[in-house]
SERO-4910 file (N, C-alpha, C, O; in steps of 0.05 Angstrom, whole numbers):
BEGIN
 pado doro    nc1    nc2    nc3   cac1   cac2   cac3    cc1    cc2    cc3    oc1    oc2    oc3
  Unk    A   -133   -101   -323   -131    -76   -309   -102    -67   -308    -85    -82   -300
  Unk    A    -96    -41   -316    -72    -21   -300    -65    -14   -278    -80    -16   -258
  Unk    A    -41     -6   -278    -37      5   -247    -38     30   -257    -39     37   -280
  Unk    A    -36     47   -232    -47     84   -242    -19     87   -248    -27    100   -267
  Unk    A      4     87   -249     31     97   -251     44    112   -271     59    131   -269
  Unk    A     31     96   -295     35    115   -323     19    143   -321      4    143   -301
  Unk    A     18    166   -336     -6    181   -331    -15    184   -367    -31    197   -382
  Unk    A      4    168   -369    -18    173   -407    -38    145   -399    -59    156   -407
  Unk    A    -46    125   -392    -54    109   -382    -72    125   -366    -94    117   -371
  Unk    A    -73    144   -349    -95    159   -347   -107    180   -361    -95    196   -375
  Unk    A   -141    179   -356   -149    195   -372   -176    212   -361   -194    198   -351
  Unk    A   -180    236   -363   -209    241   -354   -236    230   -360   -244    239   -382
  Unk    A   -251    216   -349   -275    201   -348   -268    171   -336   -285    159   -324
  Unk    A   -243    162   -339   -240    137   -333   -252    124   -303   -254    139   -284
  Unk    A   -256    107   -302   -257     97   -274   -240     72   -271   -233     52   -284
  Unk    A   -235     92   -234   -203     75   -225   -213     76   -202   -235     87   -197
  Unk    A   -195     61   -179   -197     47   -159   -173     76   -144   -151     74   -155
  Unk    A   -173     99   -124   -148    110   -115   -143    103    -85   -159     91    -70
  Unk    A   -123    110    -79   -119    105    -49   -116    147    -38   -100    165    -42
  Unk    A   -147    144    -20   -145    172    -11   -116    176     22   -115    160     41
  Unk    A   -100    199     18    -85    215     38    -91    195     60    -75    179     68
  Unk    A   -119    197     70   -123    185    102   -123    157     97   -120    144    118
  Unk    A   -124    147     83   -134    120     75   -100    101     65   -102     76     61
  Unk    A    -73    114     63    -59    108     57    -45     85     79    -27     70     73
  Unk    A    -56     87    104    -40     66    122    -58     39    125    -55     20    140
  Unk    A    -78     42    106    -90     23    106    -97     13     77   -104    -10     73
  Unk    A    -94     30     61    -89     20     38   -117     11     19   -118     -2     -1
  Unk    A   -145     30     41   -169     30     26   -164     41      6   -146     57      2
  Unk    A   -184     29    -15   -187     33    -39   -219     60    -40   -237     64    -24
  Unk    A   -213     74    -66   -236     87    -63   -250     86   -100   -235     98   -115
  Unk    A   -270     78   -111   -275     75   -139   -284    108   -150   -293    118   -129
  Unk    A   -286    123   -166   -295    137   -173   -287    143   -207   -277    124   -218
  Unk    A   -289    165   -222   -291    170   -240   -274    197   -246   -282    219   -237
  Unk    A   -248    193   -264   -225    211   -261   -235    239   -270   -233    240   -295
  Unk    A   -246    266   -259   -256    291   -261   -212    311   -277   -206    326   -296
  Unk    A   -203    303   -264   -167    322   -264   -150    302   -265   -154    278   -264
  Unk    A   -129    313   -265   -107    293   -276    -86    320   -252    -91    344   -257
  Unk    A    -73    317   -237    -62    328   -220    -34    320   -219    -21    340   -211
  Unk    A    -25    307   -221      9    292   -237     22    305   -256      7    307   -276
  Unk    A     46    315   -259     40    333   -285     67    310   -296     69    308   -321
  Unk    A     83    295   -282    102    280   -291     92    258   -306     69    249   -305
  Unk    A    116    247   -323    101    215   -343     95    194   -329     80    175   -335
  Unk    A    110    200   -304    113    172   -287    108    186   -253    111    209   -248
  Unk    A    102    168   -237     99    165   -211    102    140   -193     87    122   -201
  Unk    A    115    133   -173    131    110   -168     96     97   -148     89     73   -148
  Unk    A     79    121   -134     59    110   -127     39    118   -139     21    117   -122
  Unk    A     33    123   -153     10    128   -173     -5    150   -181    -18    160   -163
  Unk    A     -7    162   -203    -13    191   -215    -34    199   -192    -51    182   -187
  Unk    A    -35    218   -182    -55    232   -170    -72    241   -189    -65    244   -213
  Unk    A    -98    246   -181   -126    257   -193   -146    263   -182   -151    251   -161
  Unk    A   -163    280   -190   -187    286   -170   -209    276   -186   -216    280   -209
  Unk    A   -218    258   -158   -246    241   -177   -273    273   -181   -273    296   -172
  Unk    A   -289    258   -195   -311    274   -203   -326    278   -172   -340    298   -174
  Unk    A   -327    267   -145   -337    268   -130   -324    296   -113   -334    308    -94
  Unk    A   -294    301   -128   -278    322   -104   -257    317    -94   -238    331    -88
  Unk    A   -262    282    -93   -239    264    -72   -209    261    -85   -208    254   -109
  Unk    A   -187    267    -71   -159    273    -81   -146    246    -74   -151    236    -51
  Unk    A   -126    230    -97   -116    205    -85    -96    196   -107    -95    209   -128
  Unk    A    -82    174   -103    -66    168   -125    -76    143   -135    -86    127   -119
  Unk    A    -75    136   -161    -85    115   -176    -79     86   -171    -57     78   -178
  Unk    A    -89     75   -164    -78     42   -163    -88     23   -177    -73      3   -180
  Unk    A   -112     24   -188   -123      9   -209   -142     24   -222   -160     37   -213
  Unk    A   -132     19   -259   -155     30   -272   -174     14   -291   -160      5   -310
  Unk    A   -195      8   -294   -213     -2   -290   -215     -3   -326   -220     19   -334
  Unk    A   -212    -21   -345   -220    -18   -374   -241    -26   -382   -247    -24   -406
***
């Protein structure tokens, strides 16, 4: 597995593990299936943001091969 950090390493359809906004002081994980790519930089120090296919907005922490 990856960490979400690269964003060519992400890709739409993938499934990854993100950590949603509210969920960041705790550091839940949320699984879904990458719908956007919302990062527009190569790199991100906490992990490319994306919007899963569900809606849900978060940054990448593991992606799932």
């Amino acid at each position: 597995m990856k960490d979400g950090r690269n964003r060519a390493d992400v890709r739409p359809g993938a499934k990854v593990a993100i950590v949603l906004k509210a969920d960041q002081g705790t550091g839940r994980l949320t699984e879904g299936i990458v719908r956007d790519l919302l990062t527009n930089s190569v790199t991100h120090p906490h992990g490319i943001k994306v919007r899963l296919e569900t809606g849900e907005v978060g940054r990448v922490k593991l992606i799932h091969e």
